[in-house]
PyMOL commands that place a pseudoatom at each C-alpha (Angstrom):
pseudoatom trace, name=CA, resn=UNK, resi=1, chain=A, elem=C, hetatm=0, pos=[-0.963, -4.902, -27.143]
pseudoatom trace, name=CA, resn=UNK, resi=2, chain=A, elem=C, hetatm=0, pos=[1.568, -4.451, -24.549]
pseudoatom trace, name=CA, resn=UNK, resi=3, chain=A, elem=C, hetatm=0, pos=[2.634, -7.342, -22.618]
pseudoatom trace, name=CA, resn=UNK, resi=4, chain=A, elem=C, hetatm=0, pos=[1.400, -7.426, -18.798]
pseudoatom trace, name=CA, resn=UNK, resi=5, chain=A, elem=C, hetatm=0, pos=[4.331, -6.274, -16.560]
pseudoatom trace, name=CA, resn=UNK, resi=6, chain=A, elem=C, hetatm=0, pos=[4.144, -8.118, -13.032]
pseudoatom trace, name=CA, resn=UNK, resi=7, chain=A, elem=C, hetatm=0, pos=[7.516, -6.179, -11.797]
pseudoatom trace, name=CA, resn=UNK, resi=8, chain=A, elem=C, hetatm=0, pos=[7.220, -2.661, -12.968]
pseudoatom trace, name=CA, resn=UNK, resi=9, chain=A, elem=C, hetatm=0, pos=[3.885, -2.210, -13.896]
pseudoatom trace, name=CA, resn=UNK, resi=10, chain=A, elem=C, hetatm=0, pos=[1.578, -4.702, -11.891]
pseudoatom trace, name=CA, resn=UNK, resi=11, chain=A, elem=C, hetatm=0, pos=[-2.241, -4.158, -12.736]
pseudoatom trace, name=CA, resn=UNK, resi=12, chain=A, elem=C, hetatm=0, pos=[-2.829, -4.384, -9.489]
pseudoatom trace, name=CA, resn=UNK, resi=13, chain=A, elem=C, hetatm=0, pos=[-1.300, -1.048, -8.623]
pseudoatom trace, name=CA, resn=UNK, resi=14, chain=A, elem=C, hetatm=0, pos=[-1.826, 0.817, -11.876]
pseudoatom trace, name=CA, resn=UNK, resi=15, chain=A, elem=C, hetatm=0, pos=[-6.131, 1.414, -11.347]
pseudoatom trace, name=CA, resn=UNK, resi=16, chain=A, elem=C, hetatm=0, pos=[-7.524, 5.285, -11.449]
pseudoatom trace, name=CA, resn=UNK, resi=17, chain=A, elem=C, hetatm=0, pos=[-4.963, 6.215, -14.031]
pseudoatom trace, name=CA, resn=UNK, resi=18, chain=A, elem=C, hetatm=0, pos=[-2.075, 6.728, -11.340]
pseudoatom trace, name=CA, resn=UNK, resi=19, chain=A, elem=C, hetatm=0, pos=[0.254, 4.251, -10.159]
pseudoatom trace, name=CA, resn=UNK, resi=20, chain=A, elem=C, hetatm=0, pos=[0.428, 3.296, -6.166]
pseudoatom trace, name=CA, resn=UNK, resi=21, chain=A, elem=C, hetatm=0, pos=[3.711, 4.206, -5.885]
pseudoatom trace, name=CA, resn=UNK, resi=22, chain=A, elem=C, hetatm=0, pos=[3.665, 7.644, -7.729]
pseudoatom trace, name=CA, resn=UNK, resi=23, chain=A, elem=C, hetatm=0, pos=[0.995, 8.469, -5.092]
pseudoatom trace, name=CA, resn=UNK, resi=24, chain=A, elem=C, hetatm=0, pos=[3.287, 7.095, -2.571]
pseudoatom trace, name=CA, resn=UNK, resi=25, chain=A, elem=C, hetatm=0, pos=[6.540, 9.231, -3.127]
pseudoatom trace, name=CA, resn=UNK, resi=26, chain=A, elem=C, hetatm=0, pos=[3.984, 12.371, -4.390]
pseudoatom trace, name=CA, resn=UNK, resi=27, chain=A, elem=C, hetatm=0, pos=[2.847, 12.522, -0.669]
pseudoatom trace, name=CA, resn=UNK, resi=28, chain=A, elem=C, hetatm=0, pos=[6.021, 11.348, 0.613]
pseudoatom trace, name=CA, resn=UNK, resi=29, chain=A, elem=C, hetatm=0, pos=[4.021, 8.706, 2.666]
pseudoatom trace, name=CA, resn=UNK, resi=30, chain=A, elem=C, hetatm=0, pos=[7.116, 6.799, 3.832]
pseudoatom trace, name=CA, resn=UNK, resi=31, chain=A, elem=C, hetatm=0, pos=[7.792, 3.169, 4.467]
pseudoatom trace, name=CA, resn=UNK, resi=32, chain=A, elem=C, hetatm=0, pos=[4.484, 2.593, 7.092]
pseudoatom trace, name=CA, resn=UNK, resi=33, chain=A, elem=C, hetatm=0, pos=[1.966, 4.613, 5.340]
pseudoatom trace, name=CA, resn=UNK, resi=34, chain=A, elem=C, hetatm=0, pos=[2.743, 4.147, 2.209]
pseudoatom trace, name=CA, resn=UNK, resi=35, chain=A, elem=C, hetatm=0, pos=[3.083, -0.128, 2.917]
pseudoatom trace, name=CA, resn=UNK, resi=36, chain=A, elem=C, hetatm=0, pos=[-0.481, 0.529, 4.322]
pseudoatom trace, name=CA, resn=UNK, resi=37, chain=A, elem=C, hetatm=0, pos=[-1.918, 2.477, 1.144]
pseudoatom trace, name=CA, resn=UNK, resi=38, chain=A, elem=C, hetatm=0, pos=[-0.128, -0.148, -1.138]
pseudoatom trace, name=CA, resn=UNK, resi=39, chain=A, elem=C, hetatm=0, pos=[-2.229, -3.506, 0.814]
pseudoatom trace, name=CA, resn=UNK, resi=40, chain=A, elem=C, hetatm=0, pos=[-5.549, -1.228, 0.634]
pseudoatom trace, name=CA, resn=UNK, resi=41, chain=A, elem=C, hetatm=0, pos=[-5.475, -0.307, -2.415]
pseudoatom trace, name=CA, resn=UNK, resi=42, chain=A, elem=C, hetatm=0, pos=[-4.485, -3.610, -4.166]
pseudoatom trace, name=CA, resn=UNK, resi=43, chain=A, elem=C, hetatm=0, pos=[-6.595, -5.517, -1.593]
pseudoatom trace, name=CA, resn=UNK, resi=44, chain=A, elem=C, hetatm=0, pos=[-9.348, -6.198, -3.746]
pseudoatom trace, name=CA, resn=UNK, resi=45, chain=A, elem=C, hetatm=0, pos=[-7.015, -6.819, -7.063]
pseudoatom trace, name=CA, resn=UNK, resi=46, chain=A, elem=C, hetatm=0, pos=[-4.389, -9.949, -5.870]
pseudoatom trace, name=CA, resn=UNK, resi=47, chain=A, elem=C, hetatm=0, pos=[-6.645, -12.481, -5.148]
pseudoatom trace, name=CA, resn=UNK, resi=48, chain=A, elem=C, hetatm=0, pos=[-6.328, -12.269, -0.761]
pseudoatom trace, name=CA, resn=UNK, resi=49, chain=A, elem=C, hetatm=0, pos=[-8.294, -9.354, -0.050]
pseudoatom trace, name=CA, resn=UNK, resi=50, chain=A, elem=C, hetatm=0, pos=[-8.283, -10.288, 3.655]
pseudoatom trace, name=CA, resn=UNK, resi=51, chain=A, elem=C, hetatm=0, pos=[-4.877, -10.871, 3.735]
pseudoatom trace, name=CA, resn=UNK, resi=52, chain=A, elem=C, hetatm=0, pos=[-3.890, -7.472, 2.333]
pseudoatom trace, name=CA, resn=UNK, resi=53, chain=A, elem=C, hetatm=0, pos=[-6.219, -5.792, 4.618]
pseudoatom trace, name=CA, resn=UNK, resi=54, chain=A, elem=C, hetatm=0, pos=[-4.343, -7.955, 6.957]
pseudoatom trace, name=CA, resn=UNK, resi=55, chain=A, elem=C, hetatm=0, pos=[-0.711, -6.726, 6.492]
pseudoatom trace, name=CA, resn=UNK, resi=56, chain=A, elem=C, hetatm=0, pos=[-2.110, -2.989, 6.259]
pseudoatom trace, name=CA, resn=UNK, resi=57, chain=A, elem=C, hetatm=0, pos=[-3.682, -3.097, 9.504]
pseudoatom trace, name=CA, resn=UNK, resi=58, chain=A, elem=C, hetatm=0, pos=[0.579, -4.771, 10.357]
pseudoatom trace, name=CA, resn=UNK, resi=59, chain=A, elem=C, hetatm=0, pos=[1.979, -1.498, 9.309]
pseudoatom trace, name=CA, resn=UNK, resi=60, chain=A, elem=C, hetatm=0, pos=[-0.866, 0.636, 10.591]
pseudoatom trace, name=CA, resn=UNK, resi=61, chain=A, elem=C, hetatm=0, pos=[-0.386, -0.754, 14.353]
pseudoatom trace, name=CA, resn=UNK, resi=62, chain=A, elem=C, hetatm=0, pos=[3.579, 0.133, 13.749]
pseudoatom trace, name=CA, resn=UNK, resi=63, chain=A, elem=C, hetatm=0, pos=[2.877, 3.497, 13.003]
pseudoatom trace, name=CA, resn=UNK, resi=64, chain=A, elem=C, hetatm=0, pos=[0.353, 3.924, 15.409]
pseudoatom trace, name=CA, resn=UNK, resi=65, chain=A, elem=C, hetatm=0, pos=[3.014, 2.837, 18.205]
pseudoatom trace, name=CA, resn=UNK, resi=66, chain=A, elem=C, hetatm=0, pos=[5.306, 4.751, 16.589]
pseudoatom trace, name=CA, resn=UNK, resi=67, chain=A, elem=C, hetatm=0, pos=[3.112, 8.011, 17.080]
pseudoatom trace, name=CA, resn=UNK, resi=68, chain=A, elem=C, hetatm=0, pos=[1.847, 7.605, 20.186]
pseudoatom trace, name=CA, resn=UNK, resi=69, chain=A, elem=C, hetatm=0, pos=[3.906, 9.435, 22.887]
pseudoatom trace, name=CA, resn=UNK, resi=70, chain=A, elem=C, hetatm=0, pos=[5.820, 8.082, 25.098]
pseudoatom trace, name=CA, resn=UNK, resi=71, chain=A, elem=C, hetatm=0, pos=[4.167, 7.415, 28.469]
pseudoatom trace, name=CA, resn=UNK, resi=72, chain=A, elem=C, hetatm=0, pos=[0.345, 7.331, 26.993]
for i in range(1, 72): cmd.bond("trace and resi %d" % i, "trace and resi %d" % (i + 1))
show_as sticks, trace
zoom trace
């Protein structure tokens, strides 16, 4: 049995048979979105669900400010 791999391979973003990050730079997400669908998605896996949920909702404001036109 293969040992667990914390740095390349955590378990906590290798669930549904596809790896966080391959879903990441598939959809070309970028740094924002993709930092947002990387603290969902391992949320309920590292142990500090609420602080995952936490940092995504960080990186969603960004990119929210960072959409909304100037002047709005």
């Amino acid at each position: 049995m293969p040992e667990h791999d914390s740095v390349n391979h955590p378990m906590w973003y290798c669930k549904g048979g596809i790896e966080v990050l391959d879903f990441i730079l598939a959809w070309d997400l970028g740094f924002l979105a993709g930092n947002i669908v990387k603290y969902v998605v391992r949320a309920p896996y590292k142990g500090n669900a609420l602080q995952d949920l936490q940092k995504a909702r960080f990186y969603l404001d960004k990119l929210i400010t960072q959409q909304t036109p100037k002047g709005d």
